[in-house]
C-alpha positions in Angstrom: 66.2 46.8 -85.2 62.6 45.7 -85.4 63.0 44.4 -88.7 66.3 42.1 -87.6 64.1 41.0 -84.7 61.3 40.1 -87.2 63.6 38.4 -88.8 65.1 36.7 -86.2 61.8 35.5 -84.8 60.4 34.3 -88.3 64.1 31.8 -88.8 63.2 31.0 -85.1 59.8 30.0 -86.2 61.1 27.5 -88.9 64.2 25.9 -87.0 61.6 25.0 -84.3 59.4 23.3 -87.4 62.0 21.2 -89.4 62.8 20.2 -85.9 59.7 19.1 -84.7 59.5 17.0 -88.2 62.6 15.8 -88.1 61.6 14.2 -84.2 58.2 13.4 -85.5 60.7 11.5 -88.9 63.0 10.0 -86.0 60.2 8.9 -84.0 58.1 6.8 -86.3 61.7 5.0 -87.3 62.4 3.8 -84.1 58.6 3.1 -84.0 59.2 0.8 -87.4 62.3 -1.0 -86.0 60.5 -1.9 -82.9 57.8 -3.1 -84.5 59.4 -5.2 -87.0 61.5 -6.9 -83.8 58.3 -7.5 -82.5 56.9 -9.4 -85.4 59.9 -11.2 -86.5 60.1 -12.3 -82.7 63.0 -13.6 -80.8 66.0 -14.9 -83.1 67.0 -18.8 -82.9 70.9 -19.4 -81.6 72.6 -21.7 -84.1 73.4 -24.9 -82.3 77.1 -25.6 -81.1 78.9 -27.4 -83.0 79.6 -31.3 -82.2 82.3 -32.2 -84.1 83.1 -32.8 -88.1 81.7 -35.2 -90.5 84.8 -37.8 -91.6 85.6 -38.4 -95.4 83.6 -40.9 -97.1 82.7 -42.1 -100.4 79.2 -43.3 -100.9 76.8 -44.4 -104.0 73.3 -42.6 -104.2 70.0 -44.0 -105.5 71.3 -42.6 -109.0 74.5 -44.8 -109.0 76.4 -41.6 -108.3 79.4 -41.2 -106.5 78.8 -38.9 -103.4 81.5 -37.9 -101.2 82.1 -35.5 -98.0 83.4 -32.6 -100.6 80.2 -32.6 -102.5 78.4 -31.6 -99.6 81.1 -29.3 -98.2 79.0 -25.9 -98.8 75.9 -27.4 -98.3 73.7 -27.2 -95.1 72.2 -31.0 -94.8 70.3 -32.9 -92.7 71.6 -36.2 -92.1 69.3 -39.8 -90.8 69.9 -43.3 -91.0 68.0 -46.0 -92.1 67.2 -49.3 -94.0 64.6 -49.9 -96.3 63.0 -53.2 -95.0 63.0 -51.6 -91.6 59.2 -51.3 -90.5 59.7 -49.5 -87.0 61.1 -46.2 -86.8 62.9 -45.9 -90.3 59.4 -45.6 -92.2 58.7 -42.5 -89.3 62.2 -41.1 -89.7 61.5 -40.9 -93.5 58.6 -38.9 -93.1 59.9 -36.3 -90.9 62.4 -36.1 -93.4 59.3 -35.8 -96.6 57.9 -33.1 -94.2 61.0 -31.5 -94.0 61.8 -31.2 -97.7 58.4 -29.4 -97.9 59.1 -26.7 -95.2 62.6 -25.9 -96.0 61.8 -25.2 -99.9 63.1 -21.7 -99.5 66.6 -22.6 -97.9 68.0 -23.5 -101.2 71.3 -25.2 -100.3 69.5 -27.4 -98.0 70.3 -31.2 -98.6 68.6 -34.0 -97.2 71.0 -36.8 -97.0 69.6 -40.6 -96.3 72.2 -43.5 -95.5 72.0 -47.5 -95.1 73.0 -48.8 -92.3 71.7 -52.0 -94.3 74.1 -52.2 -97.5 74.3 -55.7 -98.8 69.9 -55.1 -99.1 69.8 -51.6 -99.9 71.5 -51.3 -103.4 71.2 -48.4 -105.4 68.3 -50.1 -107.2 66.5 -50.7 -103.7 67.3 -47.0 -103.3 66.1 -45.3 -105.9 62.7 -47.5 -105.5 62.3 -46.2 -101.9 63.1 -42.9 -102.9 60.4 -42.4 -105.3 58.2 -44.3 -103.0 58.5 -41.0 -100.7 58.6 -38.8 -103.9 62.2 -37.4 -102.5 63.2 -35.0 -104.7 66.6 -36.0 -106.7 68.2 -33.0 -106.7 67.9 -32.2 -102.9 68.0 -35.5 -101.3 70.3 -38.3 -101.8 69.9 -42.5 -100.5 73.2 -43.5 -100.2 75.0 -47.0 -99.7 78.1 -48.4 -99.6 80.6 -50.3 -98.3 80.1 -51.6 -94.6 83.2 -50.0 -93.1 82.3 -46.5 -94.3 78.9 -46.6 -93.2 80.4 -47.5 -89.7 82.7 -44.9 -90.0 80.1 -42.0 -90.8 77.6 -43.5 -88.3 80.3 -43.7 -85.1 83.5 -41.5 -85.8 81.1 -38.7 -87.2 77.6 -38.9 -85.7 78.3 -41.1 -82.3 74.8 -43.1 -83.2 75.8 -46.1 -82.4 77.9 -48.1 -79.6 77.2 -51.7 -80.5 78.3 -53.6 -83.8 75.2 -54.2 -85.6 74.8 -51.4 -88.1 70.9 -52.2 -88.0 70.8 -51.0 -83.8 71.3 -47.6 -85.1 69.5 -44.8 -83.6 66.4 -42.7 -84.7 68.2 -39.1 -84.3 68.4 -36.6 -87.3 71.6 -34.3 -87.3 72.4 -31.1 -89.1 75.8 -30.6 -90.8 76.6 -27.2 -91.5 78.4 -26.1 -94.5 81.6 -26.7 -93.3 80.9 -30.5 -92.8 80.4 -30.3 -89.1 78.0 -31.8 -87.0 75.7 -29.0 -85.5 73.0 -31.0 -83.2 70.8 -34.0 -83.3 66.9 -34.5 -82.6 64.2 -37.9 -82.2 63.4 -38.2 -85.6 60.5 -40.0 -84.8 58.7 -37.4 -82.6 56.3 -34.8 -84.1 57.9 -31.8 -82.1 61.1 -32.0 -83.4 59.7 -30.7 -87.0 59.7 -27.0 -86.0 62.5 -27.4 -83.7 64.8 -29.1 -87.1 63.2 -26.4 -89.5 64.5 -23.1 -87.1 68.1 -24.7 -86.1 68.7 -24.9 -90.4 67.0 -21.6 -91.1 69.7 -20.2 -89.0 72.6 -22.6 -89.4 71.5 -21.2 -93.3 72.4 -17.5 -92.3 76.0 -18.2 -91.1 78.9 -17.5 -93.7 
């Protein structure tokens, strides 16, 4: 009897040790999830969405045909502008430099750039003011076109515009989301929409 008590006493001891490091195991878990919370901070809500992008065919700074499917997939951040503009287009173009080089890592980001001046801005005139800005080729594309698309995209889709001259277009930047629909708008044009723009894609990015 005094051995089986022994015994019984010695098990005891060990139980009460894998326990102990199993809490001390469980505690510094929850310890790591907490603190990685912590450091990632609070998460960003995706924008609502606003609506879908119409069809349209369009010619980049390339001479390439560029329509709505080819960016179906794609998260992209849309502007409007026209090349002899020497207001807020030139500011808007910058944000949109700036935001090439922050968003290097969300791969399937496109930057998409349309005239709202097409009988100027030909692909030529395009592809000049693109390099002017050093826009990369493969991630941002200058399109152009026929009047009545522009219009199109710039009032059915993006509701930037309530008069009839193209050039009295607004200085807002929108995100489209991969399924071609129009997530949210900012002032191109102001500084503090940069980190604003760079969190709403980062997790517009994350959706599937």
């Amino acid at each position: 009897m005094e051995q089986s008590s022994a015994m019984t006493q010695r098990d005891s001891t060990r139980f009460d040790r894998v326990l102990a490091v199993a809490m001390v195991g469980l505690g510094a878990a929850i310890l790591v999830v907490l603190l990685l919370r912590v450091l990632s901070g609070p998460r960003t809500p995706a924008p609502a969405v606003l609506g879908s992008v119409v069809d349209f065919t369009l010619t980049d700074q390339n001479g390439q045909t560029v329509t709505k499917q080819d960016l179906l997939g794609k998260v992209w951040i849309a502007d409007f502008i026209f090349t002899s503009c020497s207001g807020t287009c030139p500011i808007m173009t910058k944000t949109m430099v700036e935001l090439q080089g922050k968003l290097t890592d969300v791969r399937d980001l496109r930057l998409v750039s349309v005239s709202v001046d097409p009988a100027r801005d030909t692909p030529e005139v395009m592809a000049g003011y693109a390099s002017y800005y050093k826009a990369d080729p493969k991630r941002w594309f200058f399109l152009t076109g026929e009047e009545a698309e522009i219009r199109k995209l710039v009032t059915d889709s993006f509701k930037l515009m309530s008069g009839e001259n193209l050039l009295f277009h607004s200085e807002r930047l929108s995100i489209v989301d991969r399924k071609g629909r129009v997530r949210t708008g900012y002032d191109g044009t102001k500084p503090e929409s940069l980190d604003r723009i760079v969190a709403d894609v980062r997790a517009i990015a994350k959706e599937r």
